[in-house]
C-alpha positions in Angstrom: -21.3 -6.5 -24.9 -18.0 -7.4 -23.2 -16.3 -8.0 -26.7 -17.4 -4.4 -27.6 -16.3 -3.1 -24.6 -13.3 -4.9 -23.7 -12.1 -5.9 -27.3 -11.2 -9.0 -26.0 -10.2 -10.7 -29.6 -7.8 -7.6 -30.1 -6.4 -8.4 -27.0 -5.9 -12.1 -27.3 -8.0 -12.9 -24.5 -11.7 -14.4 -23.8 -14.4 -13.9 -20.9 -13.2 -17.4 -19.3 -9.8 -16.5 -19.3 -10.1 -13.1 -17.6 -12.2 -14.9 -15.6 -9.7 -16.9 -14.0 -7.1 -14.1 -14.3 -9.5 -11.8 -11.9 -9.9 -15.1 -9.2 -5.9 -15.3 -9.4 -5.4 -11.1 -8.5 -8.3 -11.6 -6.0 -6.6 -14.6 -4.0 -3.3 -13.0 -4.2 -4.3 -9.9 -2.5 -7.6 -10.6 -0.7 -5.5 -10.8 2.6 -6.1 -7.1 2.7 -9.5 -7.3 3.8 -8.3 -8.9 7.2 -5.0 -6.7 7.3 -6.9 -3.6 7.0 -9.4 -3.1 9.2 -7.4 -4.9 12.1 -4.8 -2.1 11.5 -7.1 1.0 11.4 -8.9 -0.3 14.2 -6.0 0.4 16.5 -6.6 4.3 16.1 -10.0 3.9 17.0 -11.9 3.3 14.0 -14.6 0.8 14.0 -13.4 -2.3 12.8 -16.7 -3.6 11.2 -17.4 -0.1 9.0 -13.4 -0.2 8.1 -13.9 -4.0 6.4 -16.8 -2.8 4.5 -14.9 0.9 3.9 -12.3 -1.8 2.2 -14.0 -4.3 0.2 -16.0 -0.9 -1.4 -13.1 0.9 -1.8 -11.2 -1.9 -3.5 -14.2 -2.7 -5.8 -14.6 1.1 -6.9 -11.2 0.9 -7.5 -11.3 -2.0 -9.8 -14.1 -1.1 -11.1 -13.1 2.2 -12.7 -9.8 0.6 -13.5 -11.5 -2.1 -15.4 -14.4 -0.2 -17.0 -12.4 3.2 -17.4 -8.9 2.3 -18.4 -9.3 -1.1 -19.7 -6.4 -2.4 -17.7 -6.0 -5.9 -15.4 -4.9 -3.8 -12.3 -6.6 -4.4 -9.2 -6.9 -1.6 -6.4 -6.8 -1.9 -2.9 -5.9 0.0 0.6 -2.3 -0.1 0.1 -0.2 -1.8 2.8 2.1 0.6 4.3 0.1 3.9 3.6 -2.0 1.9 6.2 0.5 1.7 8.7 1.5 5.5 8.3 -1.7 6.3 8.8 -2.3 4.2 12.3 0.9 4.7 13.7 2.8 8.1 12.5 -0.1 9.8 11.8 -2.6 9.1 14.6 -0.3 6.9 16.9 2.8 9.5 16.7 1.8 12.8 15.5 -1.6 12.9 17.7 -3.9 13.7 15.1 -7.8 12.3 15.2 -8.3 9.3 12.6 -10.7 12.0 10.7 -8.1 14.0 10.2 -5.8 11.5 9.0 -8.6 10.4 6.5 -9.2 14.5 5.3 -5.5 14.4 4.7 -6.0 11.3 2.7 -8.8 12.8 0.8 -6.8 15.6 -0.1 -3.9 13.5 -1.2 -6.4 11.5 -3.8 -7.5 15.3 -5.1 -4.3 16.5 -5.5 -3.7 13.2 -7.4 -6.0 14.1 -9.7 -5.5 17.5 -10.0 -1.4 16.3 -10.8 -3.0 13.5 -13.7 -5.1 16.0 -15.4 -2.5 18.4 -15.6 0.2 16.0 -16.3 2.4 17.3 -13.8 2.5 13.7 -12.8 5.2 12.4 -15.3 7.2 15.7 -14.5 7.3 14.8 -10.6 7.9 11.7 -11.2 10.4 11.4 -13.9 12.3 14.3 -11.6 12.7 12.3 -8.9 16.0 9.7 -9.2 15.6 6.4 -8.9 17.7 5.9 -5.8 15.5 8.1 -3.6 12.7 6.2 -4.8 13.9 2.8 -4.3 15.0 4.2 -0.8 11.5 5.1 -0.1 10.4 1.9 -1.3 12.4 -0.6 1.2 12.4 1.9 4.3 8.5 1.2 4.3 8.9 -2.7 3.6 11.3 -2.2 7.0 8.7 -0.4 8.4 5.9 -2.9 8.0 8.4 -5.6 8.7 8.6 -3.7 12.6 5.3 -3.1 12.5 4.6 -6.9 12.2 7.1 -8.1 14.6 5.6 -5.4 17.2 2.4 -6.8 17.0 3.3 -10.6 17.6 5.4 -9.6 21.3 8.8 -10.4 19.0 10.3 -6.8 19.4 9.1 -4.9 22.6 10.4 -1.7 23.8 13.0 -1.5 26.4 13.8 1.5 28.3 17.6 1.2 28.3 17.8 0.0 24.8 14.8 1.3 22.9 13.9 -2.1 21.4 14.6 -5.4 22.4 13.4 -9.5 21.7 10.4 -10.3 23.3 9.2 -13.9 24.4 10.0 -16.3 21.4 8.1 -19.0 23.0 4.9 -17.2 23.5 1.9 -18.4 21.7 1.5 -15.2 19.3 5.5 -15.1 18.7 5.2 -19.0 17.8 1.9 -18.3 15.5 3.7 -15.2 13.7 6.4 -17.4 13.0 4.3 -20.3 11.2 2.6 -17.8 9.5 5.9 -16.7 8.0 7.1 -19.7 7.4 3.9 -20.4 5.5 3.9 -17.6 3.5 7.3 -18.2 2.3 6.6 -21.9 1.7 3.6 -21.5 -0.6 5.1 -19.0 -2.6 8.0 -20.8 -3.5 5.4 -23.6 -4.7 3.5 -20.3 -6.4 0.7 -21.2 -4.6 -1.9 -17.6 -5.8 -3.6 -17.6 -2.4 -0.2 -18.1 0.1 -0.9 -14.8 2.2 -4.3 -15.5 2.5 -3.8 -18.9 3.4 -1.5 -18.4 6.1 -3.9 -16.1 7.4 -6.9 -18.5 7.6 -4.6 -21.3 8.7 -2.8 -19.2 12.1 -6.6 -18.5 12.9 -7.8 -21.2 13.0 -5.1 -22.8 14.7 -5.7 -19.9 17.4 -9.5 -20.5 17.6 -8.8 -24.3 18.1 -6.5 -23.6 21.2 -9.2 -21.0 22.5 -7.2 -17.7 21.7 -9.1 -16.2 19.4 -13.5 -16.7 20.3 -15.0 -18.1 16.8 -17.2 -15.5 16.1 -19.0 -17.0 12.5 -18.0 -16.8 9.3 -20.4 -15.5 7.3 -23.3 -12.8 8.2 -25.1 -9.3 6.7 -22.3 -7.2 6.5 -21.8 -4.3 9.0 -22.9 -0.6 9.4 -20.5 1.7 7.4 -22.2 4.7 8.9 -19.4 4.7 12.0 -16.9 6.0 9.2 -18.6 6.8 6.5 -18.3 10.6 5.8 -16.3 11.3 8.7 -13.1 12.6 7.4 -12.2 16.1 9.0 -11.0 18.6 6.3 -10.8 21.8 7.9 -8.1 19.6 10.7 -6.3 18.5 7.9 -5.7 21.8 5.7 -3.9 22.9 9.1 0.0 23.5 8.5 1.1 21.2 10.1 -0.4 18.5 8.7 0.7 20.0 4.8 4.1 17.3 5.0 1.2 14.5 6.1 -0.8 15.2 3.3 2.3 15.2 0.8 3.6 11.7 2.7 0.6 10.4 1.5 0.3 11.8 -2.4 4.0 11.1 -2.6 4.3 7.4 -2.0 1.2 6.9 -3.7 2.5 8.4 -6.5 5.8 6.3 -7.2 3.8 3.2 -6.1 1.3 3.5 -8.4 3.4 4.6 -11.0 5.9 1.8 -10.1 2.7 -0.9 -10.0 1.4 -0.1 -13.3 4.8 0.0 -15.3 5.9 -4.1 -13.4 2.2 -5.1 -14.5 2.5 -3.1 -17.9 5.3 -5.0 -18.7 4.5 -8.3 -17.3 1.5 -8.3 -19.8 3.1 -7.0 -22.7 1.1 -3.7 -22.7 3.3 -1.0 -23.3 3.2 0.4 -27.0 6.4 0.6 -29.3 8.1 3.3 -27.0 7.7 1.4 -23.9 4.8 4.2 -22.5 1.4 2.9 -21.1 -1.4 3.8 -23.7 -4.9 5.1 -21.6 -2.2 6.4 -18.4 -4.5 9.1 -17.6 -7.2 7.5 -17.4 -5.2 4.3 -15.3 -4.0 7.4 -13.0 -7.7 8.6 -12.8 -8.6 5.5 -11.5 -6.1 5.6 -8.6 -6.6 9.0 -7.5 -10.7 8.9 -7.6 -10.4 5.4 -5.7 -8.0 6.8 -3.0 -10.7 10.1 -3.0 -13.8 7.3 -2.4 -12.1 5.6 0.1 -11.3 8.6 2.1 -15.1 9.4 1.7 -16.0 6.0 3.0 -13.6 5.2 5.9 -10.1 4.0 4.7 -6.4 4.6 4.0 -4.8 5.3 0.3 -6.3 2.9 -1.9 -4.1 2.4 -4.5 -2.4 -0.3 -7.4 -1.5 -3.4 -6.5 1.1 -5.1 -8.0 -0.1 -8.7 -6.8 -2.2 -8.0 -10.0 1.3 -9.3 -11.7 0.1 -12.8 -10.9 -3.8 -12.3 -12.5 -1.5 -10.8 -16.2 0.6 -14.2 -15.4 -2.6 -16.3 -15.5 -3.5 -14.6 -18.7 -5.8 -11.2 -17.8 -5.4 -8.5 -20.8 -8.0 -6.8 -20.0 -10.3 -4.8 -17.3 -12.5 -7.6 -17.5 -10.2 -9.0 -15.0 -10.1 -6.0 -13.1 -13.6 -6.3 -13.2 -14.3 -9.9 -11.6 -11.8 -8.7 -9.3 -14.2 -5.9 -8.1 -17.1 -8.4 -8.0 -15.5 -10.9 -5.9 -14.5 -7.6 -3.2 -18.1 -7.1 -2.9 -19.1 -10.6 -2.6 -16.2 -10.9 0.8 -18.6 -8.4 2.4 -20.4 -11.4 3.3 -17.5 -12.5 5.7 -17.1 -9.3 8.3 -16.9 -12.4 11.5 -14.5 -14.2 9.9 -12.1 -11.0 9.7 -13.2 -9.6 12.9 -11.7 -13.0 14.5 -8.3 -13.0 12.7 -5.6 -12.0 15.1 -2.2 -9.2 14.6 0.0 -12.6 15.0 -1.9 -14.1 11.8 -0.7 -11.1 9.6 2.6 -10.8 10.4 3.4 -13.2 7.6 1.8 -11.2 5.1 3.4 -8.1 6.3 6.8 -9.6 6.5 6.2 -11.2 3.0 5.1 -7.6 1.3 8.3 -5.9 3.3 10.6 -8.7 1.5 8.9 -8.0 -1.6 9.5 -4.1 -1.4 13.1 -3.9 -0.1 14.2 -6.2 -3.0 14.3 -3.1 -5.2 17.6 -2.1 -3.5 19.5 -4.4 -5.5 18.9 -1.8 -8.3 21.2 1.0 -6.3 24.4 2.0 -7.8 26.1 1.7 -4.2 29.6 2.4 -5.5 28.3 6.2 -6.1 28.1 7.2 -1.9 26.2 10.2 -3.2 23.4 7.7 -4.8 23.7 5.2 -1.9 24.3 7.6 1.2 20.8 8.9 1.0 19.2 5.2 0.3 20.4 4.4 3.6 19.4 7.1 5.2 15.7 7.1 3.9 15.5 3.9 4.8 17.3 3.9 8.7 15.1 6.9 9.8 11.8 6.0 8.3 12.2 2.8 10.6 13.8 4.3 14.0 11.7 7.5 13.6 8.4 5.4 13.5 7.4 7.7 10.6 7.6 7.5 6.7 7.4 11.2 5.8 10.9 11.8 8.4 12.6 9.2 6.3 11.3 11.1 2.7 12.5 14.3 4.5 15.9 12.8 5.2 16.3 11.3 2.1 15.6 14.5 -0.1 18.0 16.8 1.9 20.7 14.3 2.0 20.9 13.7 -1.8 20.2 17.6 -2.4 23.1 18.5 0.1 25.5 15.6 -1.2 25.0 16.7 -5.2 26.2 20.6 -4.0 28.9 19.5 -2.1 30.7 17.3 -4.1 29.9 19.2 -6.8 27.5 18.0 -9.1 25.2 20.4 -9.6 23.7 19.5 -12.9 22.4 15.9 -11.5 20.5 18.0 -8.9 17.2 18.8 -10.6 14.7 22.0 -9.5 12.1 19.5 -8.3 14.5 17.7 -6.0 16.2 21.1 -4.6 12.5 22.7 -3.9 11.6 19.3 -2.3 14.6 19.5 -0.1 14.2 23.0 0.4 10.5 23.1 1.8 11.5 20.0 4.3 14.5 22.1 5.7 12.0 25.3 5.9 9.3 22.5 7.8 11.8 21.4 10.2 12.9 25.0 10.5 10.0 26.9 11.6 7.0 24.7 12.1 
């Protein structure tokens, strides 16, 4: 049945070997389940029904990736989206955590509706690579603050807007370690480093009596505090229409980003370098990102930590698959991430900041009219606190750079309606 289905000899691969491949994606990226729901919970939500909202979210995910599209591609609330959600969208902007979730849902359905259409590869292949890579690295600086925030490294200051916290405090010391560990195990390519460091800072916190040990293992918690709860009517309100296209716009490029660096990792792209089954890899996104919403969570999206699963020799969505599987089967462990502290995953959000602001290498930064609007995108998503300001910024920069200096025919209709509709938002809403 899995031969049939899979076509596992065609694809050089067998069950034990996608096997592994789907334990290697799951260690790599299992540190969400802890990240997650310790991020969401700060607008309010209920930390137990946002770790279960994940691990289903994440297994739907994988499971129509793997079943659907064939692909080794594990899903997962995407880091980042996370954080716009908690902080801009709720922590900023004032809106209720439903609405922030009805704005995600309508992000996943206009996702779907842009796949089935193939307007996707329009948008997409509109948009120049500078802005994206801009986008990209302003929200890896973004996490990066986020995570220093929550250890007591950067604290506000009144005359200076930010300053260093205590160093030598307990949580600053932790976030530090967990860093360092982070760093450390990757470089040995340890799979599991993030979710190792995690484990290790809490337990070194629960040993000094910081963190109450709460258990490891139990039935998992009620989903029915999120479940169903998102508000659609707040979020079709006007002012939440750039929130909503914050949300369908980076999950776009980093889906489309993810599946092209795995694509290529596993040698699956066919003789003119495209991805064979994309609409149905693109389905998978948007209907996981729709289910999530449904259930209690940010953007669930691609994750490129499914690099290291194709590395171990996945080829298939069988790996996708176990993947899926081994989400469901964390359910079991709802104490052990109610106990894990902010301090413990400031590693991993340092680590996946590092990771994303490594695309700026790929900038041609001897054209200012490329680079200007890199910089941009990237300084006021961070000092505004929000990611769609620095996607606003970054749009009507390049736009107004291209006309003034003249070079009209690199400005495309997408980007100059883009820029356009941001100048009319900051205009008159």
């Amino acid at each position: 049945m899995l031969e049939k289905h899979f076509q596992l000899k065609a694809h050089g691969t067998t069950v034990r070997q996608e096997v592994i491949a789907g334990f290697t994606t799951f260690l790599a990226m299992a540190y969400i389940i802890f990240v997650n729901p310790s991020m969401l919970a700060i607008t309010g939500m209920d930390q137990g029904a946002v770790f279960v909202a994940t691990c289903l979210a994440a297994a739907i995910g994988c499971f129509i990736m793997g079943l659907v599209a064939n692909y080794p591609i594990a899903l997962a609330p995407g880091m980042g989206l996370n954080a716009f959600f908690t902080f801009v969208v709720v922590g900023q902007m004032g809106h209720s955590w439903q609405t922030a979730l009805g704005a995600v849902f309508l992000s996943g359905l206009c996702f779907l509706l842009l796949s089935i259409f193939k307007v996707r590869e329009w948008v997409v292949n509109s948009i120049p690579m500078s802005l994206r890579l801009g986008i990209a690295a302003g929200i890896g600086l973004f996490l990066a603050f986020i995570g220093l925030q929550g250890a007591g490294i950067i604290v506000d200051n009144p005359a200076t807007l930010v300053s260093l916290g205590d160093i030598t405090s307990f949580s600053s010391v932790m976030a530090l370690l967990s860093f360092l560990l982070v760093i450390t195990l990757v470089h040995f390519q340890f799979k599991a480093a993030v979710l190792l460091s995690i484990l290790v800072v809490t337990a070194i916190a629960v040993i000094f009596g910081q963190q109450p040990f709460t258990g490891v293992m139990s039935a998992p918690p009620s989903i029915a505090p999120t479940l169903m709860q998102m508000d659609l009517a707040g979020a079709m309100e006007v002012g939440m229409i750039s929130v909503v296209f914050a949300f369908l716009f980076v999950d776009l490029f980093d889906t489309s980003g993810t599946l092209i660096a795995v694509a290529q990792r596993g040698n699956l792209l066919d003789d003119k370098g495209n991805l064979p089954r994309l609409k149905r890899a693109l389905f998978a996104d948007s209907t996981a990102t729709i289910a999530g919403a449904a259930l209690g969570t940010s953007t669930t999206t691609s994750y490129v930590e499914s690099t290291a699963g194709v590395a171990s020799g996945g080829r298939t969505g069988l790996t996708a698959v176990v993947v899926g599987l081994l989400f469901i089967a964390c359910l079991l462990f709802s104490p052990l991430a109610g106990m894990v502290p902010a301090y413990a995953t400031t590693g991993a959000l340092l680590y996946v900041a590092i990771l994303m602001m490594s695309g700026l290498v790929g900038v041609e930064w001897e054209d200012l009219t490329e680079a200007a609007p890199v910089v941009l995108t990237t300084l006021v998503m961070l000092l505004s606190y929000s990611i769609s300001h620095g996607i606003a910024v970054g749009f009507i920069t390049y736009a107004a750079l291209k006309l003034m200096t003249g070079r009209f025919k690199e400005l495309n209709p997408a980007v100059a309606v883009i820029a356009i509709a941001f100048i009319l938002k900051y205009l008159f809403l």
